[in-house]
N, C-alpha and C positions, 0 to 999 in steps of 0.2 A: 136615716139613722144607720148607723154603723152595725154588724153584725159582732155579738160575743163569742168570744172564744175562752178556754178554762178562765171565765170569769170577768175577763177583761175585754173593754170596747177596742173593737177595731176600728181606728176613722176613715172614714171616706175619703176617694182618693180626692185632692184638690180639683174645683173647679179650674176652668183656664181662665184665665185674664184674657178679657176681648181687646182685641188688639185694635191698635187706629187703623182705619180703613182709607185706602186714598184712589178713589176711580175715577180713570182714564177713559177718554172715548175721544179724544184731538191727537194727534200725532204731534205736535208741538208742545203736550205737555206731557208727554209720555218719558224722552230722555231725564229729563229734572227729576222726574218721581221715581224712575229705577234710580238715578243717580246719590238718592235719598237715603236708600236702603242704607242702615246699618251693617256694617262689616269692619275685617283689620284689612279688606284690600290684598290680602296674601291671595296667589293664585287658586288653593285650596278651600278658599270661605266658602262653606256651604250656604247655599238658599232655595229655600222649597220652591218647588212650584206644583202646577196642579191644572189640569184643564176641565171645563165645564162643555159640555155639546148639548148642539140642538139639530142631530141629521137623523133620527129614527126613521126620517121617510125617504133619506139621501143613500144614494151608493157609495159615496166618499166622505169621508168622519173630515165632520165640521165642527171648530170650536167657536163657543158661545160667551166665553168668557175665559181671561188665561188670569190665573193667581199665582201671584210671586212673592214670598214673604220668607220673613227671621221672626226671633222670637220679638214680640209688639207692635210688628208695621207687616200689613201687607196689601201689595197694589195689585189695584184688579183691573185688568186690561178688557176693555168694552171688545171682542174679537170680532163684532158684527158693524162697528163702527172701521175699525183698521182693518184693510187689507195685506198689509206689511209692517213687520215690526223690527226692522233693524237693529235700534237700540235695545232689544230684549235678547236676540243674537249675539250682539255685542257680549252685551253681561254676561250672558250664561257661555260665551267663548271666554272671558275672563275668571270667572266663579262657578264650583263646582254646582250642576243643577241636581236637587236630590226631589226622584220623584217617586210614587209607590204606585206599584203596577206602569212602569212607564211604556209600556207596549201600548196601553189605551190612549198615552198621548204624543207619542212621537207623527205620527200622519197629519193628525190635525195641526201642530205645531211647525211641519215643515211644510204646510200646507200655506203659512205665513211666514213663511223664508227663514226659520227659527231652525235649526239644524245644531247644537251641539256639539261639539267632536267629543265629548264624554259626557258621562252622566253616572250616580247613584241611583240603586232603587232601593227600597228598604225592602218591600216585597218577598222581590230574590234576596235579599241578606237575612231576612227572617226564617224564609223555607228553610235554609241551610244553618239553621240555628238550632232548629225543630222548634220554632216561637209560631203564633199563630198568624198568620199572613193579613185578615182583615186588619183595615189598618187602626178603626175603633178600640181593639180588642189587644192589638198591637201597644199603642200609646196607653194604653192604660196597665198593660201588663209593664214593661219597661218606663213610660216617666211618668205614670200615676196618674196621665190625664185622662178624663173621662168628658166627651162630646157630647152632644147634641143625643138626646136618643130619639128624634124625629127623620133619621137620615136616610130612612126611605122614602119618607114625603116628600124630600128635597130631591132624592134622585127620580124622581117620575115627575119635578118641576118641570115646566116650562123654560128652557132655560134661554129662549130667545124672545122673550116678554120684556115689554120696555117702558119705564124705566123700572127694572129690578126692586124687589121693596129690600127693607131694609134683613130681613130676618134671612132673604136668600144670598143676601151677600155677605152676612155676618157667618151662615152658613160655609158657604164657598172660601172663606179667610180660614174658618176654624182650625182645619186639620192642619193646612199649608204652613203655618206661622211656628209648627213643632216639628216638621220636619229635620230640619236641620240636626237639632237637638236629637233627634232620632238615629239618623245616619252615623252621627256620634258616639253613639251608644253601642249600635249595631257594627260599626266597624272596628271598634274596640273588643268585642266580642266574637268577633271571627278572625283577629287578629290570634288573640286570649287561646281559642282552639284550634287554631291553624289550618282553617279554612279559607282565609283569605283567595287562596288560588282558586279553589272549588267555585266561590263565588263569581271571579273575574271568567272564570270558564262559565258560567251559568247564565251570567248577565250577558255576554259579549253571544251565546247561542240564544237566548229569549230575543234579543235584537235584530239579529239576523231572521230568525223566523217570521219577527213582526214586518220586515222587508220584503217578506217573500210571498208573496199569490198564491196561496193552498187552497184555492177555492177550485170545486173540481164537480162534475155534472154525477160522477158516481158517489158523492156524500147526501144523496137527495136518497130519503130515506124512504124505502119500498123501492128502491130502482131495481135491484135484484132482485125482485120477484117477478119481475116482465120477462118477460120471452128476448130473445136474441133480437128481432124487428123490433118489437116495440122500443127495446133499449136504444136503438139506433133513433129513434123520431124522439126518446126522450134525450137525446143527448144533444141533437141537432137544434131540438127548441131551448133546452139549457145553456148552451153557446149562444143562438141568436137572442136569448134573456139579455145574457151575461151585456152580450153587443151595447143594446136598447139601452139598458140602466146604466152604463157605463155611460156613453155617450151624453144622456139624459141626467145623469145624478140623481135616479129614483131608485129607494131597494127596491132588488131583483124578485121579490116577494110581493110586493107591492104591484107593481107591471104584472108577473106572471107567479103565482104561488104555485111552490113546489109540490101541491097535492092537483094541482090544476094540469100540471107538467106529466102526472102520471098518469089522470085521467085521461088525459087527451091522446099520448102516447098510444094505451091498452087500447083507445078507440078512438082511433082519426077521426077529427069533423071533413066534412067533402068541402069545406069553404069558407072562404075569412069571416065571414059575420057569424056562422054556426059557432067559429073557432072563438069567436071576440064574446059572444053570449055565452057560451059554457065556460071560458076564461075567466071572465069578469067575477071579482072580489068587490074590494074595497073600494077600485079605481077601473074607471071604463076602460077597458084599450081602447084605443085610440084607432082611427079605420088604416092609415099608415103601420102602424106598428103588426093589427090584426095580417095584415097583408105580407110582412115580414117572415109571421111565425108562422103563417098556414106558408107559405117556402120551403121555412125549416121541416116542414110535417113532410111537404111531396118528397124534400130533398132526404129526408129520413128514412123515409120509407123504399127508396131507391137504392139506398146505400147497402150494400151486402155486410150482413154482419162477419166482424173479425174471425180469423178462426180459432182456438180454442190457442192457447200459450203451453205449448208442450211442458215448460219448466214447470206450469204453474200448478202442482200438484195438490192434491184430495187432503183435506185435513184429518186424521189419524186418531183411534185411540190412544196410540204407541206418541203421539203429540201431544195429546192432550194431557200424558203421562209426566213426558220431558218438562211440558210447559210449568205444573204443578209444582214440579220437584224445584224448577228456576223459580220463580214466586214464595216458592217457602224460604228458596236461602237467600233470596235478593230482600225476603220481609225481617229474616235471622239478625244480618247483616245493620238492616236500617234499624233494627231493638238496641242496637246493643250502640249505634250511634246515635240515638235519638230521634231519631229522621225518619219524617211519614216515606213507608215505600214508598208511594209515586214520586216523591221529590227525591230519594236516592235513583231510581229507575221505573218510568212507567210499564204496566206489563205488557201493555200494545206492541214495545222494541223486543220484551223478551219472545212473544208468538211469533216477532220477525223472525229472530235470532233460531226460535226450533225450525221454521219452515225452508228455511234455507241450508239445513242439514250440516253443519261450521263440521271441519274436521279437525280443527285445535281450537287453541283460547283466543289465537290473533283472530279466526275466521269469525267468531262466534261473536266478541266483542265488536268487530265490526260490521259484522250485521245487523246486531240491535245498535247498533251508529253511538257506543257511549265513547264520553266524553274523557279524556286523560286522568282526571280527577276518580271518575266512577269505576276505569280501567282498573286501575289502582288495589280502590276496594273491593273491590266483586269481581275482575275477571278470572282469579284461582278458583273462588268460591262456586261459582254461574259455571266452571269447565269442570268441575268435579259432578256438580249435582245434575251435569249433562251428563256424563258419561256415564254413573249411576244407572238415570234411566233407560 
């Protein structure tokens, strides 16, 4: 039932019309069924897509199912059946692909020779709107549609279960077949505020970063509380992880947990079985791999720690000062444009920005690494409220 307001029913927003569903698992009937989609054929036709995975226990993000639709039709590409999808390539090099959050599916999709040369998110078009980013909450705020509200149970599915029942794939179609419709709206509206640039600068850095390997042996949480040695045998076995799972397609968690990696560091086993028994989690190591890491350990422990990074200076009250006063006016700044701080400027870049001491605005803006767009708005503001402090 609808909620009252001074009197009057508000109605509910529209259910979505379930769209026809049409699933793919032959490579011979794949081309026809994209070929199906509705569009005008202009190089610009939006068409959702969406990927489903099933690698929780892989190194490398596997897709489990690809969704591609317009509003009424959308085809679900069996991903565990094809290894290669040419014709979906094709398309999405002819039509614009519009995905939200597309950083969780670019890897698994070019992981099927699926590569893009552009793309939509609504995601980044929403952050820089000040709209809400989930995309539920999205579609319903801008076209009134409201989803499934079982969309947790769906995302902790199975999604490499075969054959799919009916309710995961109706699932899986939902969001995707509004997309379009979405991007629509949303580019219209960043157009409307003159955003546009901000966005193209936003998307074009979320991509690049989804490209780039930030996986690092010093984001293992408690690694800093170890000693200079220990940190050295924890690094040495977080690299020969890294090696193992890599190789293998197992998370790096799985093979060796990051609380396992600390343990063993603070207090070396004398030998690969000790190493494989106080290791072992979920999944036995294996006596090859045990034999590996107890390497990493001798060779960890041999290695002299680094010496101290003279630049690398002591974090300050007199910082902690500066950082405050950047934060208030980077938070000032996103009020008065609608914009969650972190999506005007995370304050991670602005503690860069104090510890590297900027002796003007160029120093200072490129130290917290912002973007032309953010330059713009905050680099007066961010040199004043430093020098302040």
């Amino acid at each position: 039932m609808g909620e009252e307001q001074h009197g009057t029913r508000v109605p509910e927003p529209p259910s979505p019309v379930a769209p026809d569903l049409v699933l793919v698992a032959e490579a011979d009937r794949l081309g026809p069924a994209l070929a199906a989609l509705p569009g005008d054929g202009h190089d610009a036709d939006p068409v959702g897509v969406d990927v489903e995975r099933a690698d929780a226990d892989n190194y490398h993000r596997h897709a489990a199912l690809v969704q591609v639709g317009v509003a009424g039709t959308c085809v679900l590409i069996d991903a565990l059946a094809l290894a290669a999808m040419p014709e979906l390539d094709a398309l999405l090099g002819a039509r614009l692909p519009v995905l939200h959050a597309a950083v969780n599916d670019v890897a698994p999709l070019a992981a099927r020779g699926v590569t893009p040369p552009r793309l939509a998110d609504t995601a980044v078009a929403a952050a820089l709107l000040g709209r809400p980013t989930g995309l539920d909450a999205l579609l319903d705020e801008v076209l009134g549609v409201r989803l499934t509200a079982e969309k947790e149970r769906f995302q902790r599915a199975d999604w490499s279960r075969r054959p799919l029942p009916d309710d995961m794939l109706a699932y899986a179609a939902g969001d995707v077949v509004h997309l379009p419709a979405l991007w629509t709206a949303l580019a219209d509206e960043l157009a409307a505020a003159g955003r546009t640039a901000w966005y193209e600068e936003e998307l074009a850095a979320a991509l690049a970063a989804a490209a780039t390997d930030t996986r690092d042996w010093r984001r293992v949480r408690g690694v800093g509380r170890l000693g200079p040695r220990a940190q050295q045998v924890a690094r040495a076995l977080w690299e020969t992880r890294e090696d193992l799972a890599r190789d293998r397609d197992v998370a790096p968690n799985l093979l060796l947990h990051d609380t396992a990696i600390l343990a063993l560091a603070a207090e070396p086993p004398g030998t690969a079985r000790q190493l494989a028994r106080r290791g072992r989690r979920r999944r036995p190591i294996a006596p090859d791999e045990a034999e590996l890491l107890m390497d990493a350990v001798t060779r960890g422990l041999a290695t002299d720690p680094p010496p101290r990074d003279p630049d690398r200076r002591r974090w300050t009250d007199e910082d902690d000062r500066a950082f405050a006063r950047l934060r208030t006016a980077r938070s000032e700044v996103a009020e008065e444009l609608g914009l969650d701080p972190g999506v005007l400027c995370p304050s991670k870049v602005l503690k860069d920005a104090v510890r590297a001491d900027p002796a003007d605005e160029a120093a200072l803006c490129a130290a917290a690494g912002l973007r032309p767009w953010q330059r713009t708005l905050l680099g007066p503001t961010l040199w004043d409220a430093y020098r302040e402090a």
